[in-house]
C-alpha positions, 0 to 999 in steps of 0.5 A: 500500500502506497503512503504518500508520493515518493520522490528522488531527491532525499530531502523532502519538500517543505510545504509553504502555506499560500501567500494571502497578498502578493507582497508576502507572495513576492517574499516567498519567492525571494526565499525561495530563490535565496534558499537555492542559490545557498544550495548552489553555492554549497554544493558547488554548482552554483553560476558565475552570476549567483556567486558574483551576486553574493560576492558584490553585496559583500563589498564595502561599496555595497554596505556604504550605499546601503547605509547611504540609501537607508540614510536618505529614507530617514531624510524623507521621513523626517522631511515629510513628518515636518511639512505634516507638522507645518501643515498642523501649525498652519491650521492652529494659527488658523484657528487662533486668527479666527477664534480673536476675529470673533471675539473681537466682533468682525466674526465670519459669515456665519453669524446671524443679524437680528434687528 
């Protein structure tokens, strides 16, 4: 009796549970591919490009633009929390221009006249 499908190789495949998105989907395929080519590499038959690949990225260059790119992304995110802060302070002063308006009898549009 037969328990399961048997398979050439000795190591058994590992199962992956579906992606629920494409970016966790793009992931696992990432992993797979880096989990292959350290198979290659291993084993001694991975090609000329996998091993350049790796080697580049263990580079001094590699690590300084990769310290450079990480850097600039905090530039952005600090920019971009700033003009967000401004925006919020522009609104305040707003607010405060228009709260004194009223107070001071030259209200806004809004106000209704009896006579």
């Amino acid at each position: 009796m037969k328990k399961g499908k048997n398979t050439d190789n000795s190591e058994t495949e590992r199962k992956i549970r579906p992606a629920l998105n494409p970016d966790a989907r793009e992931n696992q395929l990432i992993s797979l591919a880096v989990d292959l080519a350290e198979k290659q590499l291993k084993e001694g038959t991975a090609s000329a490009q996998v091993i350049t690949h790796y080697l580049k990225l263990a580079t001094q260059k590699e690590k300084i633009e990769q310290q450079i790119l990480e850097k600039q992304k905090a530039l952005i995110e600090a920019k971009t929390e700033s003009l967000q802060s401004a925006k919020r302070i522009e609104e305040l002063y707003k607010n405060a221009l228009d709260a004194m308006r009223n107070y001071s009898g030259h209200g806004g549009d809004d106000e209704e006249y009896e006579y």
